[in-house]
C-alpha positions in Angstrom: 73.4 -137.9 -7.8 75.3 -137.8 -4.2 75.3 -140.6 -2.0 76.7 -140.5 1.7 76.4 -142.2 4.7 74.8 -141.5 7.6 75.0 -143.6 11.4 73.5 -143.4 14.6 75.4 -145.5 17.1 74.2 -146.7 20.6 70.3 -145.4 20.5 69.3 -146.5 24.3 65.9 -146.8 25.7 64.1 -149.1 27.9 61.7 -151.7 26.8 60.2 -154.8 27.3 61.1 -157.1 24.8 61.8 -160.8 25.0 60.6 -164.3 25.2 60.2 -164.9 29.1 57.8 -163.4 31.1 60.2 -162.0 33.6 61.6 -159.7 30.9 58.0 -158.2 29.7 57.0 -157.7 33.2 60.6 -156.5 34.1 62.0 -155.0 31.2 65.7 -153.9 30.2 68.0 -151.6 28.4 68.2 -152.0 24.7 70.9 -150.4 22.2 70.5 -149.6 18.3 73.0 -148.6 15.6 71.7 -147.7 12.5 73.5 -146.9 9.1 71.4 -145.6 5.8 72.3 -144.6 2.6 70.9 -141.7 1.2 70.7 -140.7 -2.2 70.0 -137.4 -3.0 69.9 -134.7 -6.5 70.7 -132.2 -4.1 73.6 -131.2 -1.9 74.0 -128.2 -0.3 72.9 -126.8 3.0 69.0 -127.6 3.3 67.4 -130.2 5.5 64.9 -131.2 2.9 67.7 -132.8 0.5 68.5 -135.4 3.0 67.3 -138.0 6.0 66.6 -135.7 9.1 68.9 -138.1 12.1 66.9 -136.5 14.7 63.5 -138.1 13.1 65.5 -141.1 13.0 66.8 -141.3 16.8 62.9 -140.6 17.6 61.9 -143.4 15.3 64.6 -145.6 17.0 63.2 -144.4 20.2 59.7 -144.9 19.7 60.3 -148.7 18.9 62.7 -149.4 21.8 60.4 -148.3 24.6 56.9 -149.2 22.2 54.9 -152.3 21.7 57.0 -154.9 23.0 58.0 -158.0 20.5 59.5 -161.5 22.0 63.0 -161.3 19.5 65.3 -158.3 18.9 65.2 -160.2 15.1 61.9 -158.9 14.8 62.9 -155.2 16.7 65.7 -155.0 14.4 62.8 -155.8 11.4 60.3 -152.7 12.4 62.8 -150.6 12.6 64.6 -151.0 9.4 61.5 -151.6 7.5 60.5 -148.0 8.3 63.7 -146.5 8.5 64.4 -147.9 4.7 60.7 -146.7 3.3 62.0 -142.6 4.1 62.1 -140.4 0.8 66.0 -140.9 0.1 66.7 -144.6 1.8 68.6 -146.6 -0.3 69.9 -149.1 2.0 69.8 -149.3 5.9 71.6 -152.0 8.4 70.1 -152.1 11.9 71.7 -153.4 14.5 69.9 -154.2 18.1 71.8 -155.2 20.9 70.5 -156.6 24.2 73.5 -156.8 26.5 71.2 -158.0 29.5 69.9 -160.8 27.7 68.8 -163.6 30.0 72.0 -166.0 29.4 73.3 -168.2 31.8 77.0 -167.4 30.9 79.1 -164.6 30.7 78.7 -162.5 27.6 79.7 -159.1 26.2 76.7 -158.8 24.7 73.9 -160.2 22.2 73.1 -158.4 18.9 71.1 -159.1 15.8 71.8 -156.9 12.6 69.3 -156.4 9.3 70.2 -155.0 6.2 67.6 -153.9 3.5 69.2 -152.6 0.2 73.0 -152.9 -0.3 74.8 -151.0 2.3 
């Protein structure tokens, strides 16, 4: 059985996630790494023995700029929840950053990261 690593770092899209009304009517840029393990029989040259990162960069995607949520914590939740149910997950860590978050001091940036399985 091979294991290996795969990441995805800085997935951007535009959504409108958050608490305040002024970011669901206004929206903002949102970032996602993600990390899986993959466990496979099979190792050689043929997409079907492992995770297809294109599928996951749409997945990614398609929750960034989706339904919007009030807290990245539950972003961050969707997205590994499905991410970790793919034939050959073993473990995933999502992290969602929200660098424009609506904070009255300087910052760098906010993030939130969920693990499910043992990365």
């Amino acid at each position: 059985m091979a294991e290996y690593q795969i990441e995805l770092t800085d997935l951007t899209g535009f959504g409108f996630h958050g608490v305040l009304p002024e970011e669901r009517k206004n929206g903002q840029e949102f970032s996602v790494d993600a990390t899986l393990i993959v466990k496979s029989s099979k190792v050689n040259d043929d997409l079907a023995n492992t995770v297809n990162y294109a599928q996951i960069a749409k997945l990614v995607n398609d929750h960034i700029i989706g339904e919007p949520v009030a807290l990245i914590e539950t972003l961050a939740d969707l997205i590994a929840d499905e991410i970790f149910a793919l034939p050959l997950v073993s473990a995933v860590e999502v992290t969602v950053h929200k660098p424009q978050a609506p904070i009255e001091v300087p910052f760098g940036n906010v993030s939130v990261t969920v693990v499910r399985g043992e990365v």
